[in-house]
N, C-alpha and C positions, 0 to 999 in steps of 0.2 A: 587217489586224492581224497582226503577226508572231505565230508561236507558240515556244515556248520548245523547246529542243531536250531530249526525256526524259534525266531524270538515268542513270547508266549504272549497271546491276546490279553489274558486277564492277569488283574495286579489283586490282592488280596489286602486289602488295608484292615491293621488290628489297630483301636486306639487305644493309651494305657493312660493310666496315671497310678501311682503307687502300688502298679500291680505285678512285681517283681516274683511273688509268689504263685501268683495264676497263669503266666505269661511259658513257663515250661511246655506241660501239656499241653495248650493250644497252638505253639509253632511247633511243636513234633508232631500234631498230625497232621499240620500241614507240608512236612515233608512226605508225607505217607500218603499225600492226594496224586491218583491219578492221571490227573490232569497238570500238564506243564502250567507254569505261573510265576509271576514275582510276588516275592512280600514285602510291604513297607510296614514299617513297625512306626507309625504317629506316636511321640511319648510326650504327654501334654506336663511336661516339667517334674518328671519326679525324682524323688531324692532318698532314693528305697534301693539304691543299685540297679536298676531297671539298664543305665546302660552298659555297668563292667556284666553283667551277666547276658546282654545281648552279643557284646563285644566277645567275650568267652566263647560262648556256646553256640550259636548261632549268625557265625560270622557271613555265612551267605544273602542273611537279612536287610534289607534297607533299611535305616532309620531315620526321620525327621523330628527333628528337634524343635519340638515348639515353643521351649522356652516358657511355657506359662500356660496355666489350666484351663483349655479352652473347652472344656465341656464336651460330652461324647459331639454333637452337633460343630461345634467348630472342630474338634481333631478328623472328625470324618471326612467334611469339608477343604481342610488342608491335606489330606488323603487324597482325594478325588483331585484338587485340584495339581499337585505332584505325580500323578500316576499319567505314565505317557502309554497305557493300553485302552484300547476302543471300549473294554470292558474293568467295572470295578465290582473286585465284590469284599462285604462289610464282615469279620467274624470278630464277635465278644472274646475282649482276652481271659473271658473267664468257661470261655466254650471251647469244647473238642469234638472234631469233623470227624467224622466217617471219609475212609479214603477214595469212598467213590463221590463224594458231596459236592467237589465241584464241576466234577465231570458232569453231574445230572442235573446241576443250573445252568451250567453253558448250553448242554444238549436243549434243556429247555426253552432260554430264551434264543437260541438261532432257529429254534422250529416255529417258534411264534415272534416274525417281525415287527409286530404293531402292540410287543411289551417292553416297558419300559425297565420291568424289576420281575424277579421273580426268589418268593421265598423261600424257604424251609421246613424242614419237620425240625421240631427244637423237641427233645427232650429233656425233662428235669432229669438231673442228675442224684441219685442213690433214693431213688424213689422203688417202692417193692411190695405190689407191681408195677412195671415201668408208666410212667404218666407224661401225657405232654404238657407239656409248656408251651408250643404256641403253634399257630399252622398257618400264620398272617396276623394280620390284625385288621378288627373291624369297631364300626363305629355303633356305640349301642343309643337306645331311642332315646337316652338322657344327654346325647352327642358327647358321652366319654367314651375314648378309646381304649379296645381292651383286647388281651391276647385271644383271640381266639381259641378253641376248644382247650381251655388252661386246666389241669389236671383230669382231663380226658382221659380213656384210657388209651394206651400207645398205637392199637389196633385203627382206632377212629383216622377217621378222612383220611381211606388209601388210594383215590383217586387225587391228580392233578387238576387242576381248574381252576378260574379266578376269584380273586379272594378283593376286597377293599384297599387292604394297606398292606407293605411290606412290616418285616419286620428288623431293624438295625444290627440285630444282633446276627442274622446268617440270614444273606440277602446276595445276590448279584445284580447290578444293574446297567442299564447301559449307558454308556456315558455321556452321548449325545443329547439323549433325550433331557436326561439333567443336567443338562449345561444349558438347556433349551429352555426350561423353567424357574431358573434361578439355584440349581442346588440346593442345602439345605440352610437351614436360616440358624446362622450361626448366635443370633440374636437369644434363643432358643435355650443353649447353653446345653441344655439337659431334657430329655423326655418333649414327646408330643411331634420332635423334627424328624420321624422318620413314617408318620401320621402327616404331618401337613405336606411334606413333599409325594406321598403318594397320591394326596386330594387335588393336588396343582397336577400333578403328570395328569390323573384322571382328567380332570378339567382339559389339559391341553389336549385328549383323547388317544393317551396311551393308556393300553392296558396295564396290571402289575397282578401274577399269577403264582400259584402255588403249586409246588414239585415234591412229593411226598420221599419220593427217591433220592432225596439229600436231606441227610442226618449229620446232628450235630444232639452235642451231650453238655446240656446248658447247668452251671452251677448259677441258678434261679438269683438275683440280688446279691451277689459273690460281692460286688465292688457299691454298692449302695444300698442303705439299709431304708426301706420302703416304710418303714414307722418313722420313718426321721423327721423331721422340721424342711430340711432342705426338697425332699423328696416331695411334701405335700404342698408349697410353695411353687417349684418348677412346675408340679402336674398341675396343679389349679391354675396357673398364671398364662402356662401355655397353650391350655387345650382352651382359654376365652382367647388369647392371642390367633391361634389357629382358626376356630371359627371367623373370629374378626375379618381374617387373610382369606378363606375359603368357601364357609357357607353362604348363603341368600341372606339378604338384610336383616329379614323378619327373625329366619332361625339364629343369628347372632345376637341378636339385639334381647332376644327370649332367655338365652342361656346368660346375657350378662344380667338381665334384671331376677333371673330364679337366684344366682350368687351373691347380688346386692340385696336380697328380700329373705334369703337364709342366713346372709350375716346378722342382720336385724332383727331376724329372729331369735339364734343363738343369743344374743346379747342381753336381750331381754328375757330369756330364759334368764340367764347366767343373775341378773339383777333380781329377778322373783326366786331366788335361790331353788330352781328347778335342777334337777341333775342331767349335765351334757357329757357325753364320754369325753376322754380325758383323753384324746389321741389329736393330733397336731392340724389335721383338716376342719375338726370343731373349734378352734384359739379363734376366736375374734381378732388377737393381733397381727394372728398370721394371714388371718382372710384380709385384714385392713390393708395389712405388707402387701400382698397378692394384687389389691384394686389397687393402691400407688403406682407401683411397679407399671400393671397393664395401664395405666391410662398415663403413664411416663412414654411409655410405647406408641401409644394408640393412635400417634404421629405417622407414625412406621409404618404400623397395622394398614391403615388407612389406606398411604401411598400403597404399598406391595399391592393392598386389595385391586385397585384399578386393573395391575396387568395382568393378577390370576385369574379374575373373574374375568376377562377380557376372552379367556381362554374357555371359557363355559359355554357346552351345549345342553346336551338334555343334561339335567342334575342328576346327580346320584346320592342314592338316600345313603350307601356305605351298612345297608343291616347285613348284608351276606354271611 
């Protein structure tokens, strides 16, 4: 009598939008992972064939239809929240796993009970010699968040151990713990939500660690172009939303008045015809957009603040 093969603990959520072209690679090596699992393919409405080519080629996949661009942060969230395994873990559709990568996130967080995530070795892709892209993420003394050891060489940080933040791009986490803190703030849209939900799990007093034995091969900014408007907009808007939600008063309050005392700086550069680079985080209009936006929120910010801090013991400064 045959016996049924055990259902798989962990579901792999990829979320896409227009990325019909990048979307190959990264579900072939996820057939190639030695670790049992489902896939769910989150497609935040695109209109690039994303699904006759899901439907074609990888008909074993789940896919959820979101109907409309929810931002890496809402497609995740809609991820997490359709995945019925104990565990979830996050890969960029513009990333490709090594086939032992999810077996060495599992291994790692069932040997450490008291994590709630655990990350990656990201490597940039057609870099020569190989270089990383990220080993977590950590928070620097300006409180912007930043890839950790980013064009390191590949050799660096061959030990496991804990790290600040996860990183969205090739992460497993457990699902409990984040359903426990609110998941991620789909508010967010883009950039900074996989940074503020590692600062709340912290606060709640889960760990989030790093697994150097899971490799993934990152085409760096494949699907967002990081000079853009859009890009310098979500990261400034969110990492003062973030803080708002997460740090001590005083360090929130510091990071919003350095952003409102540099916009007025810039401006009045800009009027005594002083020269400002010409890249989209120095535009006065886009810093102005940035403060509307966050004090549009700052309702939000506020409320959430109550029950992450709520969750605060000793602080964590996030330099690791």
């Amino acid at each position: 009598m045959a016996t049924s093969a055990p259902l798989p603990e962990v579901t792999v959520v990829v979320v896409t939008w227009q990325g019909a072209h990048l979307l190959g690679p990264c579900l072939e090596s996820l057939r190639r992972q030695t670790l049992p699992h489902a896939v769910l393919v989150v497609d935040n409405g695109s209109t690039d064939g994303t699904e006759e080519l899901l439907a074609a080629r990888f008909p074993e996949v789940e896919v959820l239809q979101t109907g409309a661009n929810l931002g890496f942060a809402g497609g995740a969230q809609s991820g997490l929240d359709a995945a019925r395994t104990p565990f979830v873990a996050l890969l960029n559709n513009d990333a490709v796993a090594e086939p032992g990568w999810l077996a060495a996130l599992a291994g790692h967080l069932a040997a450490h009970p008291g994590a709630a995530a655990v990350t990656s070795r990201m490597l940039l892709q057609g870099t020569d010699p190989p270089l990383l892209n990220n080993t977590g993420v950590v928070l620097l003394p300006d409180d912007y968040g930043a890839d950790r050891d980013l064009r390191a060489d590949a050799g660096a940080r061959p030990n496991p151990g804990p790290v600040f933040g996860f990183s969205g791009g090739a992460a497993l986490l457990r699902r409990s713990a984040v359903e426990q803190v609110g998941g991620f703030a789909r508010r967010f849209f883009l950039y900074y939500e996989d940074t503020d939900l590692s600062w709340r799990l912290r606060l709640a007093g889960w760990d989030v660690r790093y697994e150097p034995a899971a490799v993934v091969h990152h085409a760096h900014s494949a699907t967002v172009d990081q000079t853009s408007t859009g890009f310098a907009f979500h990261n400034e808007r969110n990492r003062l939303l973030m803080l708002t939600r997460c740090a001590p008063a005083g360090r929130a309050l510091r990071a919003l008045l350095r952003f409102v005392l540099t916009t007025g700086s810039l401006a009045v550069s800009r009027l005594r015809g002083r020269e400002v680079p010409d890249v989209p985080v120095f535009s006065t209009r886009l810093r102005l957009r940035v403060l509307g936006s966050y004090l549009r929120l700052l309702p939000w910010g506020l409320r959430t603040r109550r029950a992450v801090r709520a969750g605060a013991g000793a602080e964590v400064s996030g330099r690791a």
